[in-house]
C-alpha positions in Angstrom: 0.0 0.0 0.0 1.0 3.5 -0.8 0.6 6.2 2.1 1.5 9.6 1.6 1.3 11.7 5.3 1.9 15.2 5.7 2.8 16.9 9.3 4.2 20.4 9.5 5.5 21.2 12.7 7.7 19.2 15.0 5.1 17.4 17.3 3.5 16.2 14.0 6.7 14.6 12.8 7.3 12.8 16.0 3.6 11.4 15.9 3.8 10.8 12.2 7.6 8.5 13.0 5.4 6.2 15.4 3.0 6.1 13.0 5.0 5.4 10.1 7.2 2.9 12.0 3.9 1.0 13.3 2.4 1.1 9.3 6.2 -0.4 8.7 6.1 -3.5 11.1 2.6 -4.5 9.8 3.2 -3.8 5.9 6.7 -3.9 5.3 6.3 -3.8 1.8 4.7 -0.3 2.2 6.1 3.3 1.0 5.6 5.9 2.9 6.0 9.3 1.2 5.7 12.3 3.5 6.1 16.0 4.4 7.9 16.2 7.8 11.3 15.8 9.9 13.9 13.3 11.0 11.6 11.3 13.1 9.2 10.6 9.5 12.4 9.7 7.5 14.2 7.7 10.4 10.8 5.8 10.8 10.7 4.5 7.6 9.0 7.4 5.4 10.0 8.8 2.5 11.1 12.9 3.0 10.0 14.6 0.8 9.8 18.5 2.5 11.3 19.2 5.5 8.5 21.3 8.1 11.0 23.5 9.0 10.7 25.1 5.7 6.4 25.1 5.7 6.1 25.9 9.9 5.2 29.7 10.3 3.2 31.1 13.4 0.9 33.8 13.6 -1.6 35.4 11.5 1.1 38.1 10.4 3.9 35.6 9.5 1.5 33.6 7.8 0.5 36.8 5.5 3.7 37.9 4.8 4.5 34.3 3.7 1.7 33.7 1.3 2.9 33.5 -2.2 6.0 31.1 -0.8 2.9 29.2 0.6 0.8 29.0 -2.8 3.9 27.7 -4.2 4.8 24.7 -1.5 1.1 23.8 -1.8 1.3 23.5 -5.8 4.7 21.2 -5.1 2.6 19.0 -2.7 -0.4 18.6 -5.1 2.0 18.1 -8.0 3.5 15.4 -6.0 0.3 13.8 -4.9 -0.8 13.3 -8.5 2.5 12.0 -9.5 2.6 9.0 -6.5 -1.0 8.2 -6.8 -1.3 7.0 -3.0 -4.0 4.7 -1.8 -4.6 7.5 1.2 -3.4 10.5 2.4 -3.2 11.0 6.2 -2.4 14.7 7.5 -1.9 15.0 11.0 -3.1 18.9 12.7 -1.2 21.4 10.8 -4.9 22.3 9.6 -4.7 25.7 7.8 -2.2 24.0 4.8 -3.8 20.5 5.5 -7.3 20.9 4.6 -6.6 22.9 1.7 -4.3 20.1 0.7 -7.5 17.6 1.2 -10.2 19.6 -0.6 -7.5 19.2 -3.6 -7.3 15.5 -3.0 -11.0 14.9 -2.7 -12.1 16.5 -5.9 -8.9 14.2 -7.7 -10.9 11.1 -5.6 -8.0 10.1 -2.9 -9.1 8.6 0.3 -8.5 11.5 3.3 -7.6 10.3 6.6 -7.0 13.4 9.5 -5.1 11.8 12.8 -4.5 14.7 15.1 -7.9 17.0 15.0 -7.7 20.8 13.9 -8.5 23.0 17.5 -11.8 23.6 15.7 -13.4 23.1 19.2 -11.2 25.8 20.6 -12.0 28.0 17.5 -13.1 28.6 13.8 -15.8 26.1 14.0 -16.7 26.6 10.7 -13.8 24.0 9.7 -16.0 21.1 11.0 -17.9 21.6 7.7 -14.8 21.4 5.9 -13.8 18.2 7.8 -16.8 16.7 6.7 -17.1 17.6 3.5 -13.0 16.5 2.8 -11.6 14.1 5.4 -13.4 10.2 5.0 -12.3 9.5 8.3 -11.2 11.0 11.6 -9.2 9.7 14.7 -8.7 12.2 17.5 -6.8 12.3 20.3 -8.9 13.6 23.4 -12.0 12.3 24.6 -13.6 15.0 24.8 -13.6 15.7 21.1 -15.9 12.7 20.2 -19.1 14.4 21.7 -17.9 17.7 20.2 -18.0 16.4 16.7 -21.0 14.4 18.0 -23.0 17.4 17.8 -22.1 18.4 14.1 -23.4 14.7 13.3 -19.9 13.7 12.4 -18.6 10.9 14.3 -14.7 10.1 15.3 -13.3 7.7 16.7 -10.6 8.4 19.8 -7.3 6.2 19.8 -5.6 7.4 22.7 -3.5 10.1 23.3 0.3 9.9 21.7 2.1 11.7 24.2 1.6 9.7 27.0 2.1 6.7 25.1 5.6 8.2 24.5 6.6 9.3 27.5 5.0 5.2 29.1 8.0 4.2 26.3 10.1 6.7 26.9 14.1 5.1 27.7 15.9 8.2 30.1 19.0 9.0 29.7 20.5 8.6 32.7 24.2 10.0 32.6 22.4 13.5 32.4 20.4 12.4 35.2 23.4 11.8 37.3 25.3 14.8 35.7 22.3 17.2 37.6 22.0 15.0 40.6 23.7 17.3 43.6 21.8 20.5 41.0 19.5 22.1 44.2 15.6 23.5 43.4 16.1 23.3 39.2 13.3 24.9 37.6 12.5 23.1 33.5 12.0 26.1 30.9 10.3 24.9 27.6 10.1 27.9 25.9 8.7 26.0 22.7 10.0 24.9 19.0 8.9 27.7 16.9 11.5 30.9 16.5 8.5 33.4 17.6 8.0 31.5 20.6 11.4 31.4 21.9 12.5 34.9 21.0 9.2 36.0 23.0 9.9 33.8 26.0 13.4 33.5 27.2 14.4 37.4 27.8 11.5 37.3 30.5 13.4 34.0 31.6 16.6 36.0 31.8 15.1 38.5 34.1 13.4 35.7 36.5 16.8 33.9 36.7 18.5 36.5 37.5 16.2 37.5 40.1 15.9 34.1 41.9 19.6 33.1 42.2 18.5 30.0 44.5 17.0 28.2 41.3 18.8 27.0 38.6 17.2 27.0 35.3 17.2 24.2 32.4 15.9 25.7 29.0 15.0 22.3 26.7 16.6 24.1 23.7 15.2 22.6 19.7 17.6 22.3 16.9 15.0 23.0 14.3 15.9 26.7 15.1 18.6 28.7 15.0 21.0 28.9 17.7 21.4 32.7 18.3 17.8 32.8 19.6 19.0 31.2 22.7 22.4 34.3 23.1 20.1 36.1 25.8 20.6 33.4 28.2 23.9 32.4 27.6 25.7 34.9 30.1 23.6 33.8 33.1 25.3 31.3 35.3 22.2 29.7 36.7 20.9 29.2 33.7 21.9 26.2 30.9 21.0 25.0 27.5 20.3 21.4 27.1 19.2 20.1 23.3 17.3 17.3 23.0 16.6 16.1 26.4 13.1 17.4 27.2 12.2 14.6 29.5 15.2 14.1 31.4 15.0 18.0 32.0 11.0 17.4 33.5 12.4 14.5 35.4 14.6 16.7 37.6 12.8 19.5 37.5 11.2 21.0 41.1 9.1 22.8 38.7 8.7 24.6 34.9 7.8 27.0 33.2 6.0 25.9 29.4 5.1 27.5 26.4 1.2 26.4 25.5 1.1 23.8 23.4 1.8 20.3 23.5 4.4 20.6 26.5 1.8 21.6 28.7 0.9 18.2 29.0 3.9 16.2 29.0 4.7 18.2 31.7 1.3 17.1 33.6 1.8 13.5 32.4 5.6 13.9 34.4 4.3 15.0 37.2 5.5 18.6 37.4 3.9 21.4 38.8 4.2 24.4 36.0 2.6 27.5 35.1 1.8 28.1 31.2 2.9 31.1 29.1 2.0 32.7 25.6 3.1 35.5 23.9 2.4 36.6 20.4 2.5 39.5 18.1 -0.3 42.5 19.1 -2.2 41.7 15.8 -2.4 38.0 16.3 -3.4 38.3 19.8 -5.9 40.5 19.1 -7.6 37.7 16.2 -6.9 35.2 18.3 -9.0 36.5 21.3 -11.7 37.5 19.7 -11.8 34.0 17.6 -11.4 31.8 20.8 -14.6 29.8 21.8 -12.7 27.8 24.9 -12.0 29.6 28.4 -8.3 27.8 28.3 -5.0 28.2 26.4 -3.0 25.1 27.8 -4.2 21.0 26.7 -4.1 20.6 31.2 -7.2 23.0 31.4 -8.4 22.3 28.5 -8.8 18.2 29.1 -9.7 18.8 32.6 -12.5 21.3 31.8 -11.1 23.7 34.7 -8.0 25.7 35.9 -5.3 22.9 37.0 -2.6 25.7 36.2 -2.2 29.2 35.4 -1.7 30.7 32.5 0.2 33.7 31.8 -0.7 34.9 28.7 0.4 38.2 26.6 0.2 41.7 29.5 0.0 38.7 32.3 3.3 37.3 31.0 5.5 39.9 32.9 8.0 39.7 35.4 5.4 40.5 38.4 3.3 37.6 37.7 5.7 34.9 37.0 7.6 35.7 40.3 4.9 35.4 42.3 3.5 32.0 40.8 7.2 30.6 40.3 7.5 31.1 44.3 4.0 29.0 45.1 5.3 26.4 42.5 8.5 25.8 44.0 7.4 26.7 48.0 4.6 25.5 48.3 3.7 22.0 49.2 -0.3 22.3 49.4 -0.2 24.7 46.3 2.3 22.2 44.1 0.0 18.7 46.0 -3.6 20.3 44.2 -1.8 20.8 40.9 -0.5 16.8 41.0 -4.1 15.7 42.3 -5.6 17.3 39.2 -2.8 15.9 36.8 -4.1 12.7 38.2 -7.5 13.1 37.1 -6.5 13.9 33.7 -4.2 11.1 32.8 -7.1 9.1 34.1 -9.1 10.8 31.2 -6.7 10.1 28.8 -6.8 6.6 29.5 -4.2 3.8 28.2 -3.6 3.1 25.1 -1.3 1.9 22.7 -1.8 4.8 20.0 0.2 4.0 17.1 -0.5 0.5 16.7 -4.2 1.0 17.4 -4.1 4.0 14.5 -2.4 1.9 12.0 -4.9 -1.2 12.6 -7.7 0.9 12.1 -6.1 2.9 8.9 -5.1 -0.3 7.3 -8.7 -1.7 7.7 -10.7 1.2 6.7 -8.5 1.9 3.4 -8.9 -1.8 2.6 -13.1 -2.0 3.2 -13.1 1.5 1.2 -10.8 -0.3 -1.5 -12.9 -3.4 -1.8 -16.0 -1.1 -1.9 -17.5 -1.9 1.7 
């Protein structure tokens, strides 16, 4: 069978390698053409555009972007046509996906979405779009069944991927020892994207150096460049580590995360954080008046109430994150609620092995739809 999977963004490309690696050890004969990173190509798939070149965040980055983007779509429908899959599978990256699908619907490909669009948290309009393009749907929070439910559109949930990762997860435990006699470390996640980081870390520099006591670990991406992370290189409590996400969580007292994804890896580790956001005035401003949810970070979000804070744009200052970084790392009954309601949401999440139940359910539906059942 013929797959061809497109993910543009670095959670995507980690997804999309257990993905491709389970499609591998049940088809072996399969190729795998795909739009995404190392993890894709190191899985088994075929690279065929990198998502560092196709990742851009914001409503103004996006605009100023928009020709390059007409052009990477044309490339991705030209190559489409020329490897005539058996089904394409796009996982989030929804503003560039579902274009991508209405294409490959009207030239009669089979349209699999793993990873729903945040049409729940805003432009709800894209459920119509979903239904019209995509033949079938798995998400990844429970909640998002009944939420399609009422559009008449039914998913179906497999689990959620990150806390299958993290279950498989192997630490590395040489950096573990390296930070063992490291007192009160606070983890810093400032996020993958260029915009994120530049936004985050000078507000970092001004905490570390105001808390001397803590010593903070920034999980630094190499899908960026490096010089985004000079502003924190002079401060001696402060380090760089690349790579080692995880290990950082596991010896962290408590962190600091950029909203997204990181959020909750961080709940399903156990650590007390608070969540930050900052963005361009423009975006902000689109983006509040667009969101239908209450939250910002996937902890609220799944838990249907405030487990952390957020810190988000005018809140994201110096005052703010000095006072909560204090409770977080002070306080025992203050850290003890936060862990009680990370418990109730990894009980949501359930357990699951995601990419092999994905891949059983993709290679059956493709083959009913290909024998006309």
């Amino acid at each position: 069978m013929k797959y061809f999977i497109i993910a543009g963004e670095r959670s995507g490309d980690m997804h999309g390698g257990a993905l491709i690696q389970s499609l591998k050890e049940k088809e072996s004969t399969s190729i795998i053409y795909c739009w995404g990173g190392e993890s894709m190509q190191e899985a088994g798939g075929i690279l065929l555009q990198h998502y560092k070149e196709i990742s851009f965040m914001g409503i103004w980055e996006v605009i100023k972007h928009l020709s390059f983007i007409k052009k990477i779509e044309k490339k991705c429908q030209e190559q489409i046509l020329e490897y005539n899959p058996d089904v394409l599978i796009y996982i989030d990256f929804p503003g560039f996906n579902l274009r991508i699908a209405a294409f490959a619907k009207k030239h009669l490909f089979t349209n699999i979405y793993y990873i729903s669009p945040k049409v729940w948290a805003w432009n709800r309009k894209r459920v119509f779009t979903i239904k019209k393009y995509i033949d079938r749907l798995y998400c990844i929070f429970p909640f998002e069944k009944e939420f399609y439910a009422f559009y008449n559109y039914p998913v179906e949930y497999v689990g959620n991927p990150t806390k299958q990762f993290i279950n498989q997860y192997v630490v590395d435990t040489h950096f573990l020892e390296k930070h063992v006699t490291v007192p009160s470390i606070v983890a810093v996640l400032p996020g993958s994207r260029k915009d994120e980081i530049r936004n985050i870390l000078p507000q970092i520099r001004i905490l570390a150096k105001h808390f001397p006591q803590y010593y903070f670990i920034v999980a630094g991406v190499d899908n960026v460049p490096t010089e985004l992370y000079n502003c924190i290189k002079d401060i001696s409590n402060i380090s760089l580590e690349y790579g080692k996400t995880y290990e950082i969580l596991k010896k962290a007292r408590a962190a600091i995360v950029t909203s997204g994804t990181a959020t909750l890896e961080t709940a399903l580790l156990n650590v007390p954080q608070m969540v930050v956001y900052k963005t361009s005035f423009l975006t902000y401003m689109i983006i509040s008046i667009a969101i239908k949810i209450p939250f910002i970070s996937l902890v609220n979000i799944i838990a249907n109430k405030e487990i952390v804070k957020e810190f988000i744009q005018r809140k994201f200052s110096f005052v703010y994150l000095a006072k909560e970084l204090v409770m977080l790392m002070e306080s025992e009954g203050y850290r003890y609620k936060i862990q009680q309601g990370y418990k109730q949401i990894e009980e949501t999440l359930g357990e699951f092995n995601t990419s092999d139940l994905l891949s059983e359910k993709i290679i059956q539906f493709v083959k009913e739809k290909q024998n006309g059942k």
